[in-house]
VOPAGU-2260 file (C-alpha; in pm, 1 decimal, decimal comma):
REM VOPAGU-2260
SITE   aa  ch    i         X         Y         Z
SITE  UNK   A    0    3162,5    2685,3   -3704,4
SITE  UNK   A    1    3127,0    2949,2   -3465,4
SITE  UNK   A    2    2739,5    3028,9   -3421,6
SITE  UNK   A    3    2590,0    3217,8   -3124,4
SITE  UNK   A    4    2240,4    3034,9   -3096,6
SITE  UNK   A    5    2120,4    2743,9   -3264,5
SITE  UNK   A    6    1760,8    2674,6   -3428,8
SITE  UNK   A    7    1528,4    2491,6   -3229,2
SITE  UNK   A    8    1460,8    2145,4   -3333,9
SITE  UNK   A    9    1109,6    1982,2   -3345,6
SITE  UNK   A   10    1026,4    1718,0   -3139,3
SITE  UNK   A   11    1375,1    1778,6   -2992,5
SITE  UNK   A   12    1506,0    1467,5   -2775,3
SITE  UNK   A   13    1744,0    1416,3   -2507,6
SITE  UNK   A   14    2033,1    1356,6   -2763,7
SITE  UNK   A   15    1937,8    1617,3   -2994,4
SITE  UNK   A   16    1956,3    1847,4   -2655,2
SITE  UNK   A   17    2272,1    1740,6   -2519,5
SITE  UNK   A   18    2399,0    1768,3   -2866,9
SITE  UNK   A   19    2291,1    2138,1   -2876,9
SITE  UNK   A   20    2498,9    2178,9   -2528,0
SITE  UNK   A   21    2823,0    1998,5   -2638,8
SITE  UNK   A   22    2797,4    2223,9   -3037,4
SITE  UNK   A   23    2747,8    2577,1   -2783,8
SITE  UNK   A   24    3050,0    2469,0   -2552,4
SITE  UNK   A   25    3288,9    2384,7   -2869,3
SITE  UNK   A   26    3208,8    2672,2   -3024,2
SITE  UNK   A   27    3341,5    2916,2   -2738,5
SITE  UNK   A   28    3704,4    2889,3   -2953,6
SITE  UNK   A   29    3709,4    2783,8   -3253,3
SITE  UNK   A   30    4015,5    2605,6   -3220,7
SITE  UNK   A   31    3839,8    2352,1   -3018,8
SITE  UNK   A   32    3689,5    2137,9   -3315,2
SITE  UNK   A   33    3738,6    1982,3   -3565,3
SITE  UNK   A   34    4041,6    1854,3   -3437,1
SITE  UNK   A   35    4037,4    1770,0   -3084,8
SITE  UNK   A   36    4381,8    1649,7   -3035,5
SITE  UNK   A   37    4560,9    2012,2   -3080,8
SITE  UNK   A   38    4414,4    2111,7   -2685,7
SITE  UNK   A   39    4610,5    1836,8   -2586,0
SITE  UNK   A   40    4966,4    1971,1   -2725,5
SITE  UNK   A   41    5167,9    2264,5   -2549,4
SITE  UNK   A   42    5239,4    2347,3   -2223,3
SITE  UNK   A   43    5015,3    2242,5   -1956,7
SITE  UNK   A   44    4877,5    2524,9   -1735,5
SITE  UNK   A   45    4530,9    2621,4   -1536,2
SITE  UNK   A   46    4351,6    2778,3   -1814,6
SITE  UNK   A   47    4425,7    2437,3   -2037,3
SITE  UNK   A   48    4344,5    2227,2   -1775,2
SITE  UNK   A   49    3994,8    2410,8   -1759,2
SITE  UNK   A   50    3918,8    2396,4   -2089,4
SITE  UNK   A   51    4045,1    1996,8   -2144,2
SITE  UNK   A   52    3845,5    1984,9   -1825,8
SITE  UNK   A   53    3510,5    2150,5   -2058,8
SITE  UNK   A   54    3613,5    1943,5   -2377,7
SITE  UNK   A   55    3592,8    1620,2   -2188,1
SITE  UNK   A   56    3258,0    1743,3   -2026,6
SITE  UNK   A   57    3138,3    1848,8   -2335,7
SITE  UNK   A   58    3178,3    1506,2   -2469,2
SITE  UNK   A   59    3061,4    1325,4   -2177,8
SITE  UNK   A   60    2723,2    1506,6   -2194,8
SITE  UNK   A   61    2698,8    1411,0   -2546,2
SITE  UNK   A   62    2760,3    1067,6   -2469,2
SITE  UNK   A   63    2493,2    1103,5   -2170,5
SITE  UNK   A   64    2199,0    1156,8   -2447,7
SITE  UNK   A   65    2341,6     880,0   -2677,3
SITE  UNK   A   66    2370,6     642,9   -2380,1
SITE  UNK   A   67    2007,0     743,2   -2328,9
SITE  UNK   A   68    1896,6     672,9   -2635,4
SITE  UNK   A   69    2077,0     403,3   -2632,8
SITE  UNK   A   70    2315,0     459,4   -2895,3
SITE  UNK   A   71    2607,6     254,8   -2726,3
SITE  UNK   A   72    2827,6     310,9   -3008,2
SITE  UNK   A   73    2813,9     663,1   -3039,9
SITE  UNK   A   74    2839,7     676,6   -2649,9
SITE  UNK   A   75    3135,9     514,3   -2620,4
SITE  UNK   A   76    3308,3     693,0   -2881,9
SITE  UNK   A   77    3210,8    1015,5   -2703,5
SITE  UNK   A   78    3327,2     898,8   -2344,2
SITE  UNK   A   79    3630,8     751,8   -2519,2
SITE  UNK   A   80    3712,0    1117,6   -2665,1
SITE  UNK   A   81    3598,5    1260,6   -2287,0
SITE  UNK   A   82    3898,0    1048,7   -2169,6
SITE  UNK   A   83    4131,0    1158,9   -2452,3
SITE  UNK   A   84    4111,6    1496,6   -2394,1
SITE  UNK   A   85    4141,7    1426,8   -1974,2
SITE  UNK   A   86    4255,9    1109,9   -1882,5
SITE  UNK   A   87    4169,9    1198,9   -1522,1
SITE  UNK   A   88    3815,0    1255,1   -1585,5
SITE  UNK   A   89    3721,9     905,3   -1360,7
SITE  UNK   A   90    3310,1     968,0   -1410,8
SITE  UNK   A   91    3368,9     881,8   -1787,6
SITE  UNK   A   92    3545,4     592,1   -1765,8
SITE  UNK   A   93    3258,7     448,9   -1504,9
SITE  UNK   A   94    3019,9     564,9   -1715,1
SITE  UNK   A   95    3166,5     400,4   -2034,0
SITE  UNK   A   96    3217,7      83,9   -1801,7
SITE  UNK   A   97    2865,6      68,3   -1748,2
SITE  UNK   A   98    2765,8      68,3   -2157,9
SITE  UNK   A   99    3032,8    -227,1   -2226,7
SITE  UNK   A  100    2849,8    -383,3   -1907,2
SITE  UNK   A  101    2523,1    -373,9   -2011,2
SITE  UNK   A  102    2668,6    -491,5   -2372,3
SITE  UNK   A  103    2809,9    -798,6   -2155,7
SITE  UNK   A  104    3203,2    -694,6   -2219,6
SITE  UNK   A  105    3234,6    -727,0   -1837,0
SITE  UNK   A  106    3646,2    -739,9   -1845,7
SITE  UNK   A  107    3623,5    -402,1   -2039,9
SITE  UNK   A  108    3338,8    -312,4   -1800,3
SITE  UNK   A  109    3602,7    -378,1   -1492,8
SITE  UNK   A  110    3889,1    -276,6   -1643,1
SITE  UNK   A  111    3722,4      92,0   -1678,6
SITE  UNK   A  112    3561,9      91,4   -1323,9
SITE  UNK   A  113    3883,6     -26,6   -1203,5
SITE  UNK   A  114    4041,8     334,0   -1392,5
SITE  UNK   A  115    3790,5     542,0   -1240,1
SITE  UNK   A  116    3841,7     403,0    -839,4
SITE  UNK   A  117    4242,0     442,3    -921,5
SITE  UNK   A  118    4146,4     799,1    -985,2
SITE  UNK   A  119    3883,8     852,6    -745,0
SITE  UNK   A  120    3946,4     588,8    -491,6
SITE  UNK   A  121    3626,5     711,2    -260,0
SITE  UNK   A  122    3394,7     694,5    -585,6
SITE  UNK   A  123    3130,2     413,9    -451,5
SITE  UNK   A  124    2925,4     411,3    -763,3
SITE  UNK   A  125    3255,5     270,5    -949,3
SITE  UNK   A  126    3312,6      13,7    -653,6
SITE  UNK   A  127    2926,3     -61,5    -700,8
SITE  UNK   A  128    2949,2     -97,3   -1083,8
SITE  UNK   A  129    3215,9    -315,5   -1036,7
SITE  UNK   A  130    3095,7    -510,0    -799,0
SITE  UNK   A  131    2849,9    -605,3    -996,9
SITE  UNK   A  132    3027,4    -684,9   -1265,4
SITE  UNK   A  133    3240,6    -917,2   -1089,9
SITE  UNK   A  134    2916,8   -1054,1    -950,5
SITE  UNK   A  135    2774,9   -1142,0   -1334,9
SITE  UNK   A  136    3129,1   -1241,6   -1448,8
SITE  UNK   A  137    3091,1   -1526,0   -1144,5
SITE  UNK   A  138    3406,9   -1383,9   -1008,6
SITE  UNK   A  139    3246,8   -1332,7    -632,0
SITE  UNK   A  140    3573,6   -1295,5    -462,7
SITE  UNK   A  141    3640,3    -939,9    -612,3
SITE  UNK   A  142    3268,9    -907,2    -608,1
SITE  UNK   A  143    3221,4    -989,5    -217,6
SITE  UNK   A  144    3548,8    -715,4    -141,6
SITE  UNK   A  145    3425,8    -470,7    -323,6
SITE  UNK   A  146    3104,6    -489,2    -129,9
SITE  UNK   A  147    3291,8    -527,7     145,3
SITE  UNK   A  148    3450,4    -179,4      92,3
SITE  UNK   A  149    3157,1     -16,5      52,5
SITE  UNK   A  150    2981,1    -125,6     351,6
SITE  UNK   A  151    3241,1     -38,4     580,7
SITE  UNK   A  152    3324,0     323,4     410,7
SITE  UNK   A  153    2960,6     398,8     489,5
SITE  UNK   A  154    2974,1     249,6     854,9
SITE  UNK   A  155    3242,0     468,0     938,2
SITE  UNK   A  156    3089,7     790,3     768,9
């Protein structure tokens, strides 16, 4: 498992890069992968928080090449395991509300932007995302306040 460089792949795409990035990251410790689930036991403290904080990165990049390619499935899976290993980590959830959006699963769609605004209540990218969602969904009430909070956060910045 633990390998210092990896062999260059031909014709190497934007998954198969990202891929490359989230193998280097999980093999810093060995006791990262296979199983996942053993950071998350123990006490918490800073150096576990940075590494959940690398685990869930490492997946989210991953699932930033499948999303790409437009693996959905594979994406959500790996944004699902980003928030698994931090449940804090707000830019996956929006992210992973976007795939079930384009897939037309807008209450899973709003449900997940509506995670990652409780987290990070100034992210306007979330209150964008969901927005629009409520927008499609032909909810415009939501829609129109969440517009509505965006357009006066950046009046008064």
């Amino acid at each position: 498992m633990r390998r210092t460089s990896w062999p260059a792949q031909p014709g190497c795409n934007a998954p198969c890069a990202v891929t490359f990035q989230f193998q280097n990251v999980l093999c810093v410790s060995p006791v990262w992968m296979p199983d996942v689930n053993a950071i998350t036991s123990g006490a918490r403290g800073t150096a576990r928080m940075i590494t959940e904080r690398a685990v869930a990165a490492a997946f989210n990049d991953r699932g930033n090449g499948f999303r790409m390619a437009e693996k959905d499935d594979r994406a959500i899976a790996d944004y699902s395991q980003a928030i698994q290993v931090d449940p804090t980590y707000a830019f996956a959830f929006k992210i992973r509300g976007s795939i079930y959006q384009r897939q037309g699963d807008l209450d899973r769609a709003i449900a997940d932007y509506s995670e990652a605004i409780r987290l990070q209540p100034t992210f306007a990218m979330a209150f964008a995302d969901r927005a629009s969602a409520y927008q499609e969904k032909g909810d415009f009430g939501p829609a129109i306040a969440d517009f509505s909070t965006l357009i006066r956060r950046r009046c008064s910045s």
